[in-house]
C-alpha positions in Angstrom: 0.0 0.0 0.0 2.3 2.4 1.0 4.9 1.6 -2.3 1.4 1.8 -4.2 0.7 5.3 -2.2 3.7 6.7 -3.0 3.7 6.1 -6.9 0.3 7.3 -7.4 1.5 10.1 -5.1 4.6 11.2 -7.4 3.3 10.0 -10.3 0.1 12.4 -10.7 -0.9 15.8 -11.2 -4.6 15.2 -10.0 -6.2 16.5 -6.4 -7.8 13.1 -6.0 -5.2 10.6 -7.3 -2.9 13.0 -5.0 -5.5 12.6 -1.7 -5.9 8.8 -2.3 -1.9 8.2 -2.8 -1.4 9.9 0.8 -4.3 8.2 2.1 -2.8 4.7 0.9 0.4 5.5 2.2 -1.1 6.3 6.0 -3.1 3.4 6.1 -0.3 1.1 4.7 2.1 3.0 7.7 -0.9 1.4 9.8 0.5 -2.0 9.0 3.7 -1.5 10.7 2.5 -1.7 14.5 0.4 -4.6 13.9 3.3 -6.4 12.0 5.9 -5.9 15.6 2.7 -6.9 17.7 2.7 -10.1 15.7 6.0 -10.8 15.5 6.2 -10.1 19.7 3.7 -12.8 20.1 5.1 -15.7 18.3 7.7 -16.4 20.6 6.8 -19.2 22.5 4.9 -18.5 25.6 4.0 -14.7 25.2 0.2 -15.3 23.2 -0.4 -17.3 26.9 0.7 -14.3 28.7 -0.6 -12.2 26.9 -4.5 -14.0 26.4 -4.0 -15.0 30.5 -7.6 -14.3 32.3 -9.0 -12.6 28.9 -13.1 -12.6 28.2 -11.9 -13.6 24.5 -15.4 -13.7 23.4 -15.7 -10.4 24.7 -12.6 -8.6 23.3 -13.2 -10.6 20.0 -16.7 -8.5 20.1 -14.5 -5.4 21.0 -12.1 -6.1 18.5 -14.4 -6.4 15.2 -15.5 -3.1 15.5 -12.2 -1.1 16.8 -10.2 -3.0 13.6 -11.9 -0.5 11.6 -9.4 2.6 12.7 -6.9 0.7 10.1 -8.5 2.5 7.7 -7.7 6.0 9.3 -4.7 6.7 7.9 -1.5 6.6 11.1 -4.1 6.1 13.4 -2.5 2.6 14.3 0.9 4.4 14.3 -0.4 7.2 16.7 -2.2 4.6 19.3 1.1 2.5 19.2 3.5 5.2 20.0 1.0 6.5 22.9 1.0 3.2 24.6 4.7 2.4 24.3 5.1 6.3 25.9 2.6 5.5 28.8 4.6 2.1 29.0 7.8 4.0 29.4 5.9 6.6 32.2 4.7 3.8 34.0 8.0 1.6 34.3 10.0 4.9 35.5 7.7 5.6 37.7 7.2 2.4 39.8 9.6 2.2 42.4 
């Protein structure tokens, strides 16, 4: 998406081609989180860890409406960045 994005993006002269290459680049950037969050789970172990005393049915529920913010463009890039921050605050500031 984003390679797509960025050809449509520098290869046209149009307002909409131009909107729609961004937007295909910002949503594609969404990728990027999700792909580290996978890759973080498949070591052995840390999907148990991670699912340990979850409602699954519950956040499955949850989860088929919130996937929808992959189609605002860096919204995935924005929430990721905000949690690892308020990750960082909270580990300095446990004693």
């Amino acid at each position: 998406m984003v390679t797509w994005g960025g050809w449509l993006l520098a290869s046209s002269d149009g307002f909409a081609t131009r909107t729609l290459g961004l937007w295909l680049i910002g949503a594609g950037l969404n990728y990027a989180p999700l792909s580290l969050y996978a890759l973080a789970l498949i070591r052995p172990g840390a999907l148990d860890a991670e699912l340990a005393g979850v409602d699954t049915g519950g956040e499955l529920r949850r989860y088929a409406v919130l996937q929808l913010w992959v189609f605002v463009p860096l919204a995935l890039v924005v929430f990721a960045v905000r949690d690892a921050l308020a990750r960082r605050g909270a580990r300095t500031t446990t004693p």
